[in-house]
N, C-alpha and C positions, 0 to 999 in steps of 0.2 A: 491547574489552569483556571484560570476566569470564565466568570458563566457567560463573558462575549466570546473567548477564543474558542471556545466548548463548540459553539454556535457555527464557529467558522471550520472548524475543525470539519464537524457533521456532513457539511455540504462539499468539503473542498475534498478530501481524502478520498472519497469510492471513487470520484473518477479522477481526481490529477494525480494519483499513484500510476493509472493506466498511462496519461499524457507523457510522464517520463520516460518511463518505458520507449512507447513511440517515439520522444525525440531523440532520440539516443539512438532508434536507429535510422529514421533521416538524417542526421549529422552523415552518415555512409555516401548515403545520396548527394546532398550537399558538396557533401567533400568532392564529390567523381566533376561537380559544377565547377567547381572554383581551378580546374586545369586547365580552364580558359582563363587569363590575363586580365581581362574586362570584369568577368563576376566577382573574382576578390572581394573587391570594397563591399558588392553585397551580397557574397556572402559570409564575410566578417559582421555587415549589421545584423543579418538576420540571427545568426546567432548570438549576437550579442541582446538582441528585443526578446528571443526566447529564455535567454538565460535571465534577465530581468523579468520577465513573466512568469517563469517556474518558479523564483524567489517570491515573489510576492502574492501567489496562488498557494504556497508552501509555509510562509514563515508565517508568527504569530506577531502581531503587528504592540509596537509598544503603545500606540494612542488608539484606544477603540472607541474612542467618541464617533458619532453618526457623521459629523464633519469629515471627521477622516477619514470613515470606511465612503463615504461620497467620490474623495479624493480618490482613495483608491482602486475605486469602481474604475472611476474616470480614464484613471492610468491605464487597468488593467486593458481598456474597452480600445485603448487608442495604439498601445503594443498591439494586440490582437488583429486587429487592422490593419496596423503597419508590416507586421509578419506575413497576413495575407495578401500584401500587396506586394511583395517583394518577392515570397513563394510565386504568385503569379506570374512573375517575368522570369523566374526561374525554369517556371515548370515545361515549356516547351524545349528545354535542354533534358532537363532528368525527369523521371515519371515517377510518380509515389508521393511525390511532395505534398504536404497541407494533411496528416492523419493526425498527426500528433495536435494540430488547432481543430481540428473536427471534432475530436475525440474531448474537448471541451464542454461541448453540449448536453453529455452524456450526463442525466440527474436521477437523482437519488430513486425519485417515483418509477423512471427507467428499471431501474436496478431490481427496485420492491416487484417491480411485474413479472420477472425471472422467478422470483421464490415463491416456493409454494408452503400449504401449509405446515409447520413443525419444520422449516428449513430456514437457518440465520447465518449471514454473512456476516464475515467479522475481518474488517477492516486494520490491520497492526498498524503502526509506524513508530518511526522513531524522529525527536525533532527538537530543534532547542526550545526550551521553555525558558521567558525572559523573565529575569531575577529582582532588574529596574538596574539603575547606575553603570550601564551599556552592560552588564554580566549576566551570562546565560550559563545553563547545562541541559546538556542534553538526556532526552527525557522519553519514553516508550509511552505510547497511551493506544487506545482500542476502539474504535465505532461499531457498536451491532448493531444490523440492519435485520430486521426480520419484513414479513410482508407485507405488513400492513403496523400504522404509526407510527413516532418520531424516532427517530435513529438516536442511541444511547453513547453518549463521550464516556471510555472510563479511562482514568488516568492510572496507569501502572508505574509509576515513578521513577527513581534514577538508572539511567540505563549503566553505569559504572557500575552499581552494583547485581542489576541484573545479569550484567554480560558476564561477572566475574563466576559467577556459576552457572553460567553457559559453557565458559570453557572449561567447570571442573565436569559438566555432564558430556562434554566434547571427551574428554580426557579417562571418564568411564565408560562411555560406551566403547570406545578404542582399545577397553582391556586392559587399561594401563593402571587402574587401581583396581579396589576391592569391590565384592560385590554392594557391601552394606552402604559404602561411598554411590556408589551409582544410585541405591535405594533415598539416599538421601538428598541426592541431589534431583531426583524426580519429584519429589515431596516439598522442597523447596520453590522446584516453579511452579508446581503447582498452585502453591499458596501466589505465591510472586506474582502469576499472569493469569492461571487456570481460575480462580476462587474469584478472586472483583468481577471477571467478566463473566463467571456462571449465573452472579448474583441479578446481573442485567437480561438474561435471557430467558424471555416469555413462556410463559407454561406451556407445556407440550412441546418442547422441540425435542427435535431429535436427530434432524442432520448439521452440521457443523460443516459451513463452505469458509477455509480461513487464506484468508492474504496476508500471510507475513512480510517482515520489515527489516531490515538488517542483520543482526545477528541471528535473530528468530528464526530465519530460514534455515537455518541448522538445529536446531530440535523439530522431534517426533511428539506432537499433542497429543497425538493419542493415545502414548506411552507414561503420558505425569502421572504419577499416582496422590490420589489422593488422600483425608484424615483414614479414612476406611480401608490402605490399600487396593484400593479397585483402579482400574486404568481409567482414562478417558471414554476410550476407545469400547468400555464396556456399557457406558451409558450413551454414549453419541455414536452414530457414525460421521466421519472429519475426511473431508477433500480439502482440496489446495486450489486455487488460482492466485496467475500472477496480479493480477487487476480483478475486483467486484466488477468494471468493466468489462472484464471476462466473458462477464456471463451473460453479454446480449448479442454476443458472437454467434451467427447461423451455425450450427453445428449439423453438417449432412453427412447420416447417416453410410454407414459405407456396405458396399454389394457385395464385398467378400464374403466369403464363407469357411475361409479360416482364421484361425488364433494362433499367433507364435507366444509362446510363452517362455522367458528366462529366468532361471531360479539358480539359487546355491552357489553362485558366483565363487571361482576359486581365487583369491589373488595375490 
């Protein structure tokens, strides 16, 4: 990627990962609107303004001159408006409406004030990267957000090849090959995803908060092994959220005083 989509990457990924999410599930809501007659048409626009606004908060723009990202401000500023003016007339029929444009605001500094010290968010995705002569492929890259300083773009390259030995790691942990196969296909994402993104992560961390991306969401990071054979998991401790937006969620404590606990699953 280019040192401007790098830029744009940075900023848009911790929280319009989360925005998705959200709108995905107001479309639910939405939808229960539009059994009225009248709402149709908007809520046909409305989805159609957000689905131009996730594209364009999401994709990597072929003109990154300052003219253009100007333009694209503009657009983005006037969708956004328009979504909440339409939510608006909406919202006295269904209730919930308008999280997914909230969930907008939500910035990176946000985010950094969640992490404490020796703890980095790490941002996956996956996303076409443009080739020029309208051709793209799609492409895995990494945002690590630690507490404090600039958030770090790395680009882990063709997701064709990465996924291809996702599904051989799918395929050995299933039992369905050999062990030395499973060993090796551990060591290979390693290198693949594990190894670029170590090289960006500040001295002394030690907790690993990660938001995987498409295929990703099926491997276990804490299980790659590395040049050393050692696991991840031996050097970090590794959570999951679906959103870095996740993590400015009130979390209230709960009054029970018991734990159920489920192990050993027969199936």
């Amino acid at each position: 990627a280019t040192l401007g989509s790098a830029r744009e990457f940075e900023v848009v990924v911790p929280r319009n990962k989360g925005v998705v999410l959200d709108a995905r599930l107001e479309d639910r809501l939405v939808a229960e609107a539009s059994a009225d007659p009248k709402q149709k048409d908007v809520v046909s626009e409305v989805r159609s303004a957000k689905q131009r606004l996730m594209k364009m908060l999401l994709e990597v723009p072929e003109d990154l001159s300052e003219e253009s990202r100007k333009r694209r401000e503009a657009e983005k500023e006037t969708l956004s408006k328009r979504v909440e003016e339409l939510e608006g007339g909406l919202a006295r029929q269904v209730a919930g409406l308008g999280k997914a444009r909230r969930a907008l605001s939500v910035t990176v500094k946000q985010v950094q004030a969640t992490l404490g010290k020796g703890q980095v968010l790490i941002e996956l995705i996956r996303y076409d990267h443009y080739l020029g002569k309208n051709k793209s492929e799609p492409r895995y890259g990494a945002t690590v957000i630690s507490f404090s300083g600039e958030p770090k773009w790395v680009p882990l390259g063709s997701a064709v090849e990465l996924e291809k030995n996702i599904k051989l790691y799918q395929k050995s942990t299933r039992g369905t090959t050999d062990e030395e196969t499973l060993r090796n296909a551990l060591h290979t994402l390693f290198a693949q995803i594990w190894a670029p993104i170590e090289k960006s992560l500040p001295e002394g961390t030690k907790h690993i908060v990660l938001s995987p991306d498409g295929q990703l969401n099926f491997i276990s990071f804490a299980t790659l092994l590395g040049a050393d054979d050692k696991f991840v998991a031996e050097k970090y401790s590794v959570s999951y959220v679906a959103s870095g937006r996740d993590l400015l969620r009130e979390i209230k404590p709960s009054s029970s005083q018991t734990m159920l606990v489920y192990a050993n699953p027969d199936f």
